[in-house]
Residue frames relative to the residue before (quaternion, step in Angstrom):
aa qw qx qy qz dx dy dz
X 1.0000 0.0000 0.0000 0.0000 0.00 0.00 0.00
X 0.1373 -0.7930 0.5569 0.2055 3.40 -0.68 0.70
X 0.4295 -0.6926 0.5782 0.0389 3.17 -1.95 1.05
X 0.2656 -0.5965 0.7323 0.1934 3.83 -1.13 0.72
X 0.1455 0.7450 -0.6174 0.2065 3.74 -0.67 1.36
X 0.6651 -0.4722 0.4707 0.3363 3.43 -1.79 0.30
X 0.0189 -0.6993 0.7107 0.0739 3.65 -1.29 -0.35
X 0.0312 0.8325 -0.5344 -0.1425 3.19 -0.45 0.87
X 0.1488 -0.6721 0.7253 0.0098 3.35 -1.27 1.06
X 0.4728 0.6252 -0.5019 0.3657 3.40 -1.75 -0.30
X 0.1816 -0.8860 0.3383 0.2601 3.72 -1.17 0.07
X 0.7485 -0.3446 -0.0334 0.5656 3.55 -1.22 0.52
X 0.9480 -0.0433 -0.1570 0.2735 3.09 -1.44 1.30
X 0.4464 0.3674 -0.4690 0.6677 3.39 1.63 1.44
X 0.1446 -0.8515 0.5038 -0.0124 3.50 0.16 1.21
X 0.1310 0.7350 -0.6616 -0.0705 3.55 -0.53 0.53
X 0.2220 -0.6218 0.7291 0.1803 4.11 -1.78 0.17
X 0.0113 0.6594 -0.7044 -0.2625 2.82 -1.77 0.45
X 0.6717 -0.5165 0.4881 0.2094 3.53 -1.32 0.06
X 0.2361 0.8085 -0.4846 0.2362 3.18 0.28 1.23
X 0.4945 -0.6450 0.5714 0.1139 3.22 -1.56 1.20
X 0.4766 0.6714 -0.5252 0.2149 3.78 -0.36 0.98
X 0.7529 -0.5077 0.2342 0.3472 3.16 -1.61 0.49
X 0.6359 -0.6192 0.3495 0.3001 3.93 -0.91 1.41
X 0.7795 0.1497 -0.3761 0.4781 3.66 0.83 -0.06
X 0.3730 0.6878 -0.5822 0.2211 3.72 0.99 0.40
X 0.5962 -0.5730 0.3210 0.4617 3.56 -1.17 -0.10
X 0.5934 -0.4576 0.3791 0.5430 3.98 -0.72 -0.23
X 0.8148 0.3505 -0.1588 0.4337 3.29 0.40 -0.97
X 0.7078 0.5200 -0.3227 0.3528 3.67 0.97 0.12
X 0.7710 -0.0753 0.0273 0.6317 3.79 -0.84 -0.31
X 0.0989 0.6617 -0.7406 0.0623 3.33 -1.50 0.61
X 0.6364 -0.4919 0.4730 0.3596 3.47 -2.17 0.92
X 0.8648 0.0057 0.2837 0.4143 3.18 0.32 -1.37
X 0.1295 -0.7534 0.5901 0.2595 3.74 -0.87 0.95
X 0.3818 -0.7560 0.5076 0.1581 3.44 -1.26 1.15
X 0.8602 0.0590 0.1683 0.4777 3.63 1.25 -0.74
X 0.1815 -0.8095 0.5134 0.2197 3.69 -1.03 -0.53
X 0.2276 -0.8217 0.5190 -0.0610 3.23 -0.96 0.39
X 0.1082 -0.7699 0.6024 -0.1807 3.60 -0.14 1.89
X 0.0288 -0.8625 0.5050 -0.0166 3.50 -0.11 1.06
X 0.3692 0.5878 -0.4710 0.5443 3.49 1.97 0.13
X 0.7124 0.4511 -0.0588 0.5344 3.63 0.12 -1.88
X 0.1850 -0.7405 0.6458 0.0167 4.12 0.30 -0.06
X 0.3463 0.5750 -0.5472 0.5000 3.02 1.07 1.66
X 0.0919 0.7670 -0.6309 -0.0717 3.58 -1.73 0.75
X 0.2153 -0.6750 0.6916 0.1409 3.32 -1.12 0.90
X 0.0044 0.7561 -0.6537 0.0305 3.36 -1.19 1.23
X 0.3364 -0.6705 0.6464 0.1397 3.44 -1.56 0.20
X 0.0451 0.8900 -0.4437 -0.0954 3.12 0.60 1.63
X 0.8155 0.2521 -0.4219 0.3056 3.65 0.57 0.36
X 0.1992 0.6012 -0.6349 0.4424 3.34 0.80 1.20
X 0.6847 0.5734 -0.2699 0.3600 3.33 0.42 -1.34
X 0.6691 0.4004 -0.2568 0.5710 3.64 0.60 -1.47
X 0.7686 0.4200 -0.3224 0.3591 3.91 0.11 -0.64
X 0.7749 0.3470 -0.2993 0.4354 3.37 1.32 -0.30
X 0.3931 0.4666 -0.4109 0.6774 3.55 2.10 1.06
X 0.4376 0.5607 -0.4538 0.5368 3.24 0.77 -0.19
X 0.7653 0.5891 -0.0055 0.2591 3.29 0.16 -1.75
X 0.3440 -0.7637 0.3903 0.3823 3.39 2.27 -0.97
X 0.0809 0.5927 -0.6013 0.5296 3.67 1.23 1.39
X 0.2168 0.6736 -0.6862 -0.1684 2.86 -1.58 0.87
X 0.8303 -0.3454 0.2988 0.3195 3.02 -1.76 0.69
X 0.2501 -0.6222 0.6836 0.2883 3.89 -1.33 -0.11
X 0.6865 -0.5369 0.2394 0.4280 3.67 -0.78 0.34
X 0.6426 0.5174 -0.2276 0.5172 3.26 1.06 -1.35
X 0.6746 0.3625 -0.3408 0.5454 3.99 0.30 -1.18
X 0.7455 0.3044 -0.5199 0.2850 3.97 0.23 -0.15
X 0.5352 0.6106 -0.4294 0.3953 3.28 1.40 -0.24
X 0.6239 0.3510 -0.4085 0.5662 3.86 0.54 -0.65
X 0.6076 0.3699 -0.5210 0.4718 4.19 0.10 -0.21
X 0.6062 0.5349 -0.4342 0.3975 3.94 0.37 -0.08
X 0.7480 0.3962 -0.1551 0.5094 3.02 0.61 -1.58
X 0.6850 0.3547 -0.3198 0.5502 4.08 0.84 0.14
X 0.4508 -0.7566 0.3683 0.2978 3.79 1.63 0.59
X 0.2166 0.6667 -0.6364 0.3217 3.44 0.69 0.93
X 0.8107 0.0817 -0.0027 0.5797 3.40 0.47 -1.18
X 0.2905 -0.7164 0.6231 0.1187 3.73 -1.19 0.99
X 0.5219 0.6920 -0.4732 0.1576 3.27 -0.22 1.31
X 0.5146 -0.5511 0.2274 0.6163 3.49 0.17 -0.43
X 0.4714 -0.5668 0.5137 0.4389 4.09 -0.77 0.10
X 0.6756 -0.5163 0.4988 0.1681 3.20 -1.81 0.97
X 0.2007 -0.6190 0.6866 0.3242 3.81 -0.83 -0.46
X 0.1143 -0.7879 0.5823 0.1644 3.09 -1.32 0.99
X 0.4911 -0.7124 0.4405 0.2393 3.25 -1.53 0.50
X 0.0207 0.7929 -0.6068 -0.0512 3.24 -0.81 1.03
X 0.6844 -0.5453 0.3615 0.3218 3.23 -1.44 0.62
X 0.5817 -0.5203 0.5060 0.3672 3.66 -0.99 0.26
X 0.4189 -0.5706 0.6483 0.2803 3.61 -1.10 0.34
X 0.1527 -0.5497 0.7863 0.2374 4.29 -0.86 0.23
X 0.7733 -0.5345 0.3208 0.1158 2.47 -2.25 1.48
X 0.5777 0.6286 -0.3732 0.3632 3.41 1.44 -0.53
X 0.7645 0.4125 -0.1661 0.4667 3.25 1.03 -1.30
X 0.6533 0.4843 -0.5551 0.1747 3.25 0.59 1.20
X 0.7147 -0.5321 0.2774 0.3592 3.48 -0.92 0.72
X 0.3418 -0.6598 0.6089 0.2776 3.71 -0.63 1.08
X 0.7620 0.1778 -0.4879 0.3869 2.97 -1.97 1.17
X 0.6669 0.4604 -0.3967 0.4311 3.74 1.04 -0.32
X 0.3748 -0.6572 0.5110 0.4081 3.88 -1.04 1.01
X 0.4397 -0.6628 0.5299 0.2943 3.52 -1.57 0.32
X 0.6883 -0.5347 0.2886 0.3963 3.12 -1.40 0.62
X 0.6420 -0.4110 0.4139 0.4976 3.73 -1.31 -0.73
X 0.6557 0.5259 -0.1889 0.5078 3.30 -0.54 0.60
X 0.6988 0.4172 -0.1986 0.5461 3.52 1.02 -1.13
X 0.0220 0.8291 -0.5334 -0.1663 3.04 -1.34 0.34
X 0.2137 -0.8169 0.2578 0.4697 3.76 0.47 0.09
X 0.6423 -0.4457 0.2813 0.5565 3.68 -0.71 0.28
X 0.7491 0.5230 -0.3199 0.2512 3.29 0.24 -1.84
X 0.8441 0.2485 -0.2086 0.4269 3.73 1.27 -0.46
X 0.0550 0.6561 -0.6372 0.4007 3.12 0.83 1.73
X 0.6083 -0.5538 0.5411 0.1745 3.37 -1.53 0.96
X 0.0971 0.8253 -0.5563 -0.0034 4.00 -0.12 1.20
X 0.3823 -0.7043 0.5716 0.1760 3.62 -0.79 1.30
X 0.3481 -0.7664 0.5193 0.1478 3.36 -1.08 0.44
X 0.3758 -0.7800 0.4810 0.1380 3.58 0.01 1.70
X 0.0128 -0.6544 0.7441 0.1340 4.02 -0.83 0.52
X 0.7685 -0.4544 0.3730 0.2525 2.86 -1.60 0.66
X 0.8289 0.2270 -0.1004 0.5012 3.77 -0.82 0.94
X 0.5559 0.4002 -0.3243 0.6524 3.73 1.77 0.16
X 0.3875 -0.6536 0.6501 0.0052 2.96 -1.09 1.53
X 0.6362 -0.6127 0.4055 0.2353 3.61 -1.35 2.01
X 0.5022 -0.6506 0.4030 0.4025 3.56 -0.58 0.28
X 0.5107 0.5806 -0.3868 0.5025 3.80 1.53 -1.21
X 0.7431 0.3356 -0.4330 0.3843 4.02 0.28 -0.83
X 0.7006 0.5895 -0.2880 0.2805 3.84 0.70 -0.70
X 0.6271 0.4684 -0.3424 0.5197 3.10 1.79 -0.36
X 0.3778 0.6618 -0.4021 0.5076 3.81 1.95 -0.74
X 0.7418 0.3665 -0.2825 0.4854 4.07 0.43 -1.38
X 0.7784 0.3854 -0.3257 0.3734 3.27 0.44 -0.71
X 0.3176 0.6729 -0.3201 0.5865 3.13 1.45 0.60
X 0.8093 0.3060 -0.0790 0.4952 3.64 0.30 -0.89
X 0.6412 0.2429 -0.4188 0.5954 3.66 1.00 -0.01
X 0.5618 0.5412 -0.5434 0.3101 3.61 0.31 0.52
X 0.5526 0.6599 -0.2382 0.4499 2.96 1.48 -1.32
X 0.8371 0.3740 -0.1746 0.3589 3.42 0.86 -1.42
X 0.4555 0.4942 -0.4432 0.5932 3.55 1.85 -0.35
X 0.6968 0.3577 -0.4232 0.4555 4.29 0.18 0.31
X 0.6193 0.3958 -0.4874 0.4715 3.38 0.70 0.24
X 0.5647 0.6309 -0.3721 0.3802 3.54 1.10 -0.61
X 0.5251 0.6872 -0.1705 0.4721 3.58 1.56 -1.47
X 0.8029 0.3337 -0.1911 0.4554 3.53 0.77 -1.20
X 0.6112 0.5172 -0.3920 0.4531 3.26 1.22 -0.87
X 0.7551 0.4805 -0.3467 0.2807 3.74 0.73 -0.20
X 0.4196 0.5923 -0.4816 0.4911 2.90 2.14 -0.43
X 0.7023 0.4797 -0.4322 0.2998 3.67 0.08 -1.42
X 0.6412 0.5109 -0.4132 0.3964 3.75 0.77 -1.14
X 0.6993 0.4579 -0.2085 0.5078 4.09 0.88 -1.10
X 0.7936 0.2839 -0.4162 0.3412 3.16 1.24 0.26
X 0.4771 0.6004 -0.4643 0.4431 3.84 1.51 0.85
X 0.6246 0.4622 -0.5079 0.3719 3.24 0.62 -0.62
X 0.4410 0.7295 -0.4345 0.2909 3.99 0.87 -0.33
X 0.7370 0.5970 -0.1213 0.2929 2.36 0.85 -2.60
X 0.7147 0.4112 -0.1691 0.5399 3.68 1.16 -1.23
């Protein structure tokens, strides 16, 4: 299936895209059918090929989220824009002094118990008490199986 998708080119942290027409499991950056456009998000400049574009939606291309949202918003397409998914940030990478979202917590203010010597963490005691439960039910079955041959014979 082919995809209308970014490519990023350009260098580290002057980002440019072009618009390229290749096959949905190829990589972004690798072989492609066809470039459709470009895309300067420093400069909030686009070059587009708007009927390449319509003929290869026409055609049953689909869009990536972001490239159909910037073909909306440059009236290529008249629909409403997509929501895109971005990844969560992990608690490390957020920026001290800034509150975290909902959901986040940062490490440093997690509740830490103080361990004395010869006391055993609470995470490992529920882990053990875990395992002799685990092992008093294998014990349970192994007697069913033993109480249940002498029957069988």
């Amino acid at each position: 299936m082919l995809t209308i998708r970014f490519s990023r080119v350009g260098k580290k942290n002057k980002a440019q895209y072009k618009l390229v027409l290749q096959e949905k499991t190829a990589a972004p950056t690798g072989r492609h059918v066809e470039i459709l456009g470009s895309h300067d998000p420093h400069l909030k400049q686009t070059v587009l090929k708007e009927d390449r574009i319509k003929y290869w939606l026409e055609k049953g291309a689909q869009a990536s989220d972001t490239v159909y949202n910037l073909l909306v918003s440059k009236g290529i397409i008249s629909d409403k824009k997509r929501p895109v998914k971005m990844p969560a940030k992990k608690a490390e990478e957020v920026v001290e002094g800034e509150a975290p979202k909902e959901g986040e917590a940062k490490a440093e203010e997690a509740p830490k118990e103080e361990i004395k010597a010869g006391e055993v963490p609470k995470e490992e005691a529920k882990a053990e008490e875990k395992k002799e439960e685990a092992s008093k039910e294998e014990k349970k079955e192994e007697t069913k199986a033993e109480e249940a041959k002498p029957a069988a014979a």
